[in-house]
C-alpha positions as CSV (number, residue, x, y, z in Angstrom):
1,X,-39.1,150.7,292.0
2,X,-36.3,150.3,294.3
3,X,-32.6,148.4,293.4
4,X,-30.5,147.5,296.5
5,X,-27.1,145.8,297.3
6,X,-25.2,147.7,294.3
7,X,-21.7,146.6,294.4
8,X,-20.0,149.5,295.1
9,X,-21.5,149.8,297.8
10,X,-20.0,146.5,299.1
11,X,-16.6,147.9,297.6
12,X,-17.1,150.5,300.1
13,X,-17.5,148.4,302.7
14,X,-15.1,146.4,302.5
15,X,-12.2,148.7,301.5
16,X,-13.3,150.0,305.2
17,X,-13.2,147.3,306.8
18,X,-9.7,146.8,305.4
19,X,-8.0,149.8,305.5
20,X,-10.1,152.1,308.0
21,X,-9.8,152.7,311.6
22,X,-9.9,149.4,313.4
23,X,-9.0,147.6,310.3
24,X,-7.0,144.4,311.1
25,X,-3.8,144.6,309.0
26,X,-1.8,141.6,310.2
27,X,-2.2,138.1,310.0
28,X,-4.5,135.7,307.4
29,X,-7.9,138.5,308.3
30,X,-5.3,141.1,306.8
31,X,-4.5,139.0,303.6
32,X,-7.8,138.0,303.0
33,X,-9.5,141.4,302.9
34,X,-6.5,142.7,300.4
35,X,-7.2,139.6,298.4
36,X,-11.3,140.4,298.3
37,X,-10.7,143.9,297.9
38,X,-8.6,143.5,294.5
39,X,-11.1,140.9,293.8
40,X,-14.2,143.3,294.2
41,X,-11.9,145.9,292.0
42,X,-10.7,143.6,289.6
43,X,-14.5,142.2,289.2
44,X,-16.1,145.9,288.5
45,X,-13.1,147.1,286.4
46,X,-12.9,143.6,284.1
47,X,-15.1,144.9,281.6
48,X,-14.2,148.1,281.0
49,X,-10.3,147.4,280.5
50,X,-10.8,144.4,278.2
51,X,-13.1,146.6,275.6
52,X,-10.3,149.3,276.1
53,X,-8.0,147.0,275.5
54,X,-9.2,145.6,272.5
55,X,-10.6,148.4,270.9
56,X,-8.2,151.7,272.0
57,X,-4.5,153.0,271.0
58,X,-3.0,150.2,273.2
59,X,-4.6,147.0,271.6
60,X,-1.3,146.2,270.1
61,X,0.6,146.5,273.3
62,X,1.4,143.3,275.1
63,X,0.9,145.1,278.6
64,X,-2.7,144.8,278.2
65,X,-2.6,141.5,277.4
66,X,-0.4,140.5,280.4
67,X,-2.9,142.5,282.7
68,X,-5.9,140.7,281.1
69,X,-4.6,137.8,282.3
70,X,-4.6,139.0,285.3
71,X,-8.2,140.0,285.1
72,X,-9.6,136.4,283.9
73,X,-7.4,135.1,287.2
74,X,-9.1,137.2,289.6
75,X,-12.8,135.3,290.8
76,X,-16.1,137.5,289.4
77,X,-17.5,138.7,293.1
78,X,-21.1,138.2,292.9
79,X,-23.6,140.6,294.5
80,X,-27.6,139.7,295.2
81,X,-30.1,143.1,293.6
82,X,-33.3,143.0,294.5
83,X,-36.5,144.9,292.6
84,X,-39.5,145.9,293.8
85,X,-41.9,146.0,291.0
86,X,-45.0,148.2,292.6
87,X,-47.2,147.3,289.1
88,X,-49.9,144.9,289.4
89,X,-48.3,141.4,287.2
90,X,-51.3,139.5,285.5
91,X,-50.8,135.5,285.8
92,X,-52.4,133.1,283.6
93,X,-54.3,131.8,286.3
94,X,-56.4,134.9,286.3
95,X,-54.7,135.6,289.8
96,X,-52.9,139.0,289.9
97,X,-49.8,139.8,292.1
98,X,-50.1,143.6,293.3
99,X,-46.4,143.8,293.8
100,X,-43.4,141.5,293.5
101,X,-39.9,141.3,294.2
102,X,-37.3,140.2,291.7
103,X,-33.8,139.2,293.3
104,X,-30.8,139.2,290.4
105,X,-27.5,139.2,289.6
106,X,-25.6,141.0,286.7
107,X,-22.3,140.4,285.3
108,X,-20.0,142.7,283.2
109,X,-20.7,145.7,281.9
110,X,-23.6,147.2,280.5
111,X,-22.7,149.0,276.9
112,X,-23.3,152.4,276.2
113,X,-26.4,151.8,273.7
114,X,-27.8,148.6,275.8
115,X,-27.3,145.9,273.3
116,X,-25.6,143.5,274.8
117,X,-27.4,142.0,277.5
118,X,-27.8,138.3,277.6
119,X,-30.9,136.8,280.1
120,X,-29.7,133.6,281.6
121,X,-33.0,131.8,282.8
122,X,-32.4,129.1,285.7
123,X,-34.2,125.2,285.5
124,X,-36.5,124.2,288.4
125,X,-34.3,123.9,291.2
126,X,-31.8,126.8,290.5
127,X,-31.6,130.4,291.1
128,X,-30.4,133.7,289.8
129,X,-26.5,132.9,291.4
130,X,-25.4,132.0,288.2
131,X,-21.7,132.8,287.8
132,X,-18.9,134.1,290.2
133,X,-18.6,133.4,294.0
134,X,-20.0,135.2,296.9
135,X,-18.0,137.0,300.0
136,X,-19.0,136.5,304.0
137,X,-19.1,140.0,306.0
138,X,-15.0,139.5,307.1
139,X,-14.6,139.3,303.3
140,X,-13.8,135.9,302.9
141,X,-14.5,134.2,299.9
142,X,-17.3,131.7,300.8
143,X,-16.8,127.9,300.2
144,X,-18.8,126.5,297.7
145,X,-20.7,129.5,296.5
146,X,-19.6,129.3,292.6
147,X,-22.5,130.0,290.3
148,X,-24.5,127.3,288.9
149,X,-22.9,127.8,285.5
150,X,-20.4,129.5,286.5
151,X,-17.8,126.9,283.6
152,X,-20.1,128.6,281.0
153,X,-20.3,132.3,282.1
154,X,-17.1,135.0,283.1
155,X,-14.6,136.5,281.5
156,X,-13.2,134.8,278.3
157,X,-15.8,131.4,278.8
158,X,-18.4,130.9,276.5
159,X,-20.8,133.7,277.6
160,X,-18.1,136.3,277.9
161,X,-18.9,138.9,280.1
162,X,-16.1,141.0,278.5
163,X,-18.2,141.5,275.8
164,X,-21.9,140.7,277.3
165,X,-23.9,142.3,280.6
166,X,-25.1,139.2,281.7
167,X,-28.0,138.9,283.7
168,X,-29.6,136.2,286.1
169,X,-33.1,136.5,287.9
170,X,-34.6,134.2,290.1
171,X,-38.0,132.8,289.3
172,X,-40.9,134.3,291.1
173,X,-42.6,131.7,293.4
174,X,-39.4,130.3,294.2
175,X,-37.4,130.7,297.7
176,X,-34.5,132.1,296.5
177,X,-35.2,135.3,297.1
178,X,-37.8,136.4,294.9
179,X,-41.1,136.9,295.6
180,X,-42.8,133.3,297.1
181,X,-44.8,131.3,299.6
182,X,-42.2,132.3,301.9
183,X,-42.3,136.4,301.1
184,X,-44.9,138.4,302.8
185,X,-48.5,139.1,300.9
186,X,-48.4,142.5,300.8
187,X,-52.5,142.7,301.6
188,X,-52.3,140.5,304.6
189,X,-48.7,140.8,306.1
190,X,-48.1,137.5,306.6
191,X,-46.2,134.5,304.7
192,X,-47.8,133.7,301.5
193,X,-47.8,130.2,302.0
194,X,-49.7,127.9,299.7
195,X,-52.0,131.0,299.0
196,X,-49.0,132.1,296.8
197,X,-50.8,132.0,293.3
198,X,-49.7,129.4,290.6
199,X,-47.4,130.6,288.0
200,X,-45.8,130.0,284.8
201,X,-43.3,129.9,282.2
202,X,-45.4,133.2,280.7
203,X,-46.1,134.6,284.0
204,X,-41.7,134.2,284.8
205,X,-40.9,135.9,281.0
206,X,-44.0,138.5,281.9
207,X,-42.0,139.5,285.0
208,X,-38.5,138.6,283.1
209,X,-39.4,141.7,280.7
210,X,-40.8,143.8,283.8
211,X,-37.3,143.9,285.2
212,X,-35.5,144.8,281.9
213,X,-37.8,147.1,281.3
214,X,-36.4,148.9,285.1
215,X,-33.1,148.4,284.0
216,X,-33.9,150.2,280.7
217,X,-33.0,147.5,278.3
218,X,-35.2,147.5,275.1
219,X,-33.4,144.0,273.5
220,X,-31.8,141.5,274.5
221,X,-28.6,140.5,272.4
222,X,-29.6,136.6,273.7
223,X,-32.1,134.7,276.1
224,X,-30.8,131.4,277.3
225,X,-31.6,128.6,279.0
226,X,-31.6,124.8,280.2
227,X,-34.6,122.3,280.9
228,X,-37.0,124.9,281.7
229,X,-35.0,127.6,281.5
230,X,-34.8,126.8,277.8
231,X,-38.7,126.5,278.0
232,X,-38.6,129.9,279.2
233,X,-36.3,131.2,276.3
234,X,-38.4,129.8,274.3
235,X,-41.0,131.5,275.6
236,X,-39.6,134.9,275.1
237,X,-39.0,134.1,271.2
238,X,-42.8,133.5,271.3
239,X,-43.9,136.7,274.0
240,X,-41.5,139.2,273.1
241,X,-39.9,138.1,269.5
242,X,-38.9,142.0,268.9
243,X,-37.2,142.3,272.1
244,X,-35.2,139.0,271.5
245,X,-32.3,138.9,269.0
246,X,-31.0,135.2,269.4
247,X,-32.7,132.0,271.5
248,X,-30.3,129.5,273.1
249,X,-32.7,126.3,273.7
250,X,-30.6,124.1,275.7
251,X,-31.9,120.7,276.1
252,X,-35.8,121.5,276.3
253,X,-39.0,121.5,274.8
254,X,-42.2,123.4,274.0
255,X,-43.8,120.9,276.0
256,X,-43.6,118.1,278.7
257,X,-44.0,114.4,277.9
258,X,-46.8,112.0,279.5
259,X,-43.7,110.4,281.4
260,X,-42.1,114.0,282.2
261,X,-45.5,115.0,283.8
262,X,-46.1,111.9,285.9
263,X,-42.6,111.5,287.4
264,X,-43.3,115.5,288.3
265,X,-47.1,114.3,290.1
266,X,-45.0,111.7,292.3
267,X,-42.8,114.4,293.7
268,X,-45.7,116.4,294.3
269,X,-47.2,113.8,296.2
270,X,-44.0,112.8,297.8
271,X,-44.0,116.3,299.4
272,X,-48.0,116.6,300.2
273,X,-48.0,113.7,301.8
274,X,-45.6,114.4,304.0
275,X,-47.1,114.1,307.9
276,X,-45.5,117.8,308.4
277,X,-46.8,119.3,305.0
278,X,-50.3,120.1,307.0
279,X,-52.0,120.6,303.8
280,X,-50.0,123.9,303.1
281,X,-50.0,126.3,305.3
282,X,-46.1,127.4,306.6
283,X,-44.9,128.0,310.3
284,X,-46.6,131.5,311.7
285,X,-43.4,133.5,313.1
C-alpha cells in the first residue's frame, strides 16, 4: 500500500520556495508565500496546540486563548492522499476489482489511541475535498477551492477538528481521483471506460473500511453523511456496526422512491443518448 502527497512534504516545499536560494522575497509573490507558509504551519499545528491548550498547565492562561484565535483565523490548507489498495475488493455485482486507488483528505489530528476519527461520506456529485482550501504551485491560495462543507467542518465548527481527525474519501467509480472509468485497468493498461464494473453503497463502505483499516483505525468515533452519503452511513451502521460508534443520517434513506429512481433513469438517458456518448467507450490517448 502506498500513501502520497503528505503535507509535510508540501510544507517543505514551500518553505523552499520561500526562503531558499532563488526565493522571491519582494513584492505580492513574497507576501503570498509567507502568508501560505504560516497557513500550512498554522494548519498542521492547529490540533495539537488547542488539546494542549485545553487540557495542559496553561489552560487557564489567556495567551492560549488569544493564539487560538489566531489558529481558527488561519484557512485549513487541504492536501489530496492517495492509496493504493493491492487486495482484490469483492463488488456485489460479482465483479471483482484486483486493485484500486482511494484519493482522501484528512483533517486534524489523529489521537494517540485512534478514537476520534469521524468518516465524512460525499453525495453523488461530490468528492473527498470536503473542508479547507487548496494552494497553486506559487503558493497561492486557489480561488474557489473551499471544501464542499467546509461551514460544517474546521476548527471550532460543528465537526471540530480540534477535537476530531476527520476524514474524506472519494467514492470509487467516480472521477475525482479515485479509481474510475477514467483510471487505468490494471490488466489491460488502458482507460477503464464503461468496462469500469458497477458499484455500490456496500461496495463504497467495503472500500471505506479497506482504507481505515491502512490507516490503522479500528472505530470510528462517527460516520456521516448527506443524500447518499447518509445512505452510505447508514450502511456502515448495518456492515460494520462494531466499528461504528455514532451514525449521522443527514437527509436520506434506506432506499430510493419510485419518483427518486425515475428522475435518476432520465439523466441516464440524457447522457447515453448523447451523439458523442458512442455507447461508452472514452477517447484512446
Amino acid at each position: 500500500m502506498r500513501q502520497n502527497h503528505d503535507w509535510r512534504a508540501g510544507l517543505v516545499r514551500r518553505l523552499r520556495r520561500s526562503f531558499g536560494p532563488g526565493a522571491k522575497r519582494a513584492g505580492r509573490a513574497g507576501a503570498r508565500h509567507c502568508y501560505t507558509v504560516i497557513a500550512l504551519i498554522c494548519s498542521g499545528l492547529r490540533a495539537p496546540f488547542i488539546n494542549s491548550a485545553k487540557n495542559g498547565p496553561l489552560r487557564h492562561h489567556p495567551a492560549p486563548f488569544l493564539v487560538h484565535r489566531v489558529f481558527c483565523a488561519m484557512p485549513l490548507i487541504a492536501e489530496t492522499k492517495t492509496l493504493r489498495i493491492s487486495e482484490p475488493l469483492a463488488l456485489q455485482s460479482g465483479a471483482v476489482l484486483p486493485s484500486y486507488e482511494i484519493a482522501y483528505e484528512t483533517y486534524g489530528e489523529l489521537c494517540a489511541d485512534k478514537s476520534n476519527a469521524v468518516l465524512i461520506c460525499h453525495a453523488l456529485n461530490a468528492s473527498h475535498h470536503v473542508a479547507g482550501v487548496y494552494v497553486e504551485e506559487d503558493g497561492t491560495v486557489r480561488a474557489k477551492s473551499e471544501g464542499w462543507w467546509d461551514n460544517m467542518v474546521g476548527p471550532g465548527k460543528p465537526v471540530d477538528t480540534d477535537r476530531f481527525f476527520v476524514i474524506g474519501v472519494n467514492n470509487i467509480g467516480s472521477c475525482f481521483g479515485s479509481s474510475g472509468p477514467t483510471t487505468l485497468n490494471p490488466e489491460t493498461g488502458r482507460m477503464w471506460g464503461a468496462d469500469f464494473p458497477v458499484v455500490t453503497v456496500e461496495d463504497w463502505v467495503n472500500a471505506q473500511a479497506a482504507l481505515l483499516d491502512a490507516l490503522g483505525i479500528a472505530q470510528l468515533a462517527a460516520v456521516m453523511g448527506g443524500s447518499l452519503g447518509g445512505m452510505q452511513a447508514t450502511s456502515w451502521a448495518m456492515q460494520y456496526p462494531d466499528r461504528v460508534r455514532h451514525a449521522v443520517v443527514v437527509a436520506s434513506a434506506a432506499n430510493l422512491t419510485a419518483e427518486n429512481i425515475a428522475f435518476n433513469e432520465v439523466a441516464r438517458r440524457a447522457i447515453v443518448t448523447d451523439p458523442d456518448f458512442h455507447d461508452g467507450p472514452l477517447p484512446r490517448a
